[in-house]
N, C-alpha and C positions, 0 to 999 in steps of 0.2 A: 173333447175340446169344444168349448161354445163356438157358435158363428157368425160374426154383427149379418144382420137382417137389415134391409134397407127398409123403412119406413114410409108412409105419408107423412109429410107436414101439415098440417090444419091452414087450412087457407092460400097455400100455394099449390100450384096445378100438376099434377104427376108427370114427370117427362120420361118415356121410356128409354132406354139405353141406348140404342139406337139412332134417340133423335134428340140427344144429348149438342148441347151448342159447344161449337172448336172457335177456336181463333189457328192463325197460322201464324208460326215463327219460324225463323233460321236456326238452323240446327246445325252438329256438324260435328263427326267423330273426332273422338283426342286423345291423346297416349297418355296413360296412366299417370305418367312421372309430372306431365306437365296439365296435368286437372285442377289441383289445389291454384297454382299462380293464374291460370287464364279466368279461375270460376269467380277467384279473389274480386281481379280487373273487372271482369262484368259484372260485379255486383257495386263496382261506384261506376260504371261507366252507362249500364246500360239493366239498370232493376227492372225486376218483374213485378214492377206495383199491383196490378191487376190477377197477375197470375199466381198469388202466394202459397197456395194450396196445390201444386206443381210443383216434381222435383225439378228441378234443374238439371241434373245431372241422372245418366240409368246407367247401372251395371249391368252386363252380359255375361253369363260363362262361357266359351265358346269348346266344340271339341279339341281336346288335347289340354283344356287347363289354361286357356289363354283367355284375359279378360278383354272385353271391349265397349267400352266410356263412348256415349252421346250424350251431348250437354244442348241445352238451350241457350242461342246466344241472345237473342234478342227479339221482340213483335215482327212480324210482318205486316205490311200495307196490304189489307185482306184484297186493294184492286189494283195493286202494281207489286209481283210478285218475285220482279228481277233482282238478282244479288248483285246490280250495282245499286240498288234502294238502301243497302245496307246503313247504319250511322257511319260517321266517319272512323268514329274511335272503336267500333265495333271491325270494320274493314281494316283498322291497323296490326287489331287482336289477331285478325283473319291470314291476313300479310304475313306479320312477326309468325310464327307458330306453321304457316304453308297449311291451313286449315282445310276444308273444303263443303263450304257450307251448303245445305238442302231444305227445305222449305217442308215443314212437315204438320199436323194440326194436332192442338191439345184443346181436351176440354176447356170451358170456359166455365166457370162459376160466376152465376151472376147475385149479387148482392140485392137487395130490394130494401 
């Protein structure tokens, strides 16, 4: 089986992995059942314009066969990092569902 091979691009500067740019956003585990309705809500309430190239959503297997779902709900304020910063309708999502949101960082892709 072939392997993609990370390249040089010709005229932009090589970042090693390492020292790869994150953004931070609220994250926050969620039951399987109720993945499709909350990922639905956040994608008109609170898009990842910036972030397109980011799942939203990761799968876990955990021992015993049990799965376990963290989703991205929304940006963080890279300099005020409290979850009451949350949007509003992102905090109702938070509410409705008894969520429990954590602040975690994802690559950033930067466009030029």
């Amino acid at each position: 089986m072939d392997k993609w091979q990370i390249i040089h691009i010709p005229n932009k500067p090589a970042i090693p992995p390492n020292q790869q740019p994150t953004v931070n956003v609220f994250a926050s585990m969620v039951e399987p059942k109720l993945a499709n309705t909350i990922i639905r809500r956040l994608n008109q309430v609170a898009p990842l314009e910036n972030l397109r190239h980011v799942k939203r959503i990761q799968k876990k297997f955990l021992e015993g066969g049990k799965t376990q779902l963290s989703m991205i709900l929304c940006l963080a304020d890279e300099n005020d990092n409290r979850m009451n910063s949350l949007p509003q309708d992102v905090q109702e999502l938070v509410n409705s569902y008894q969520l429990s949101p954590f602040i975690m960082k994802v690559g950033h892709l930067f466009v030029f």
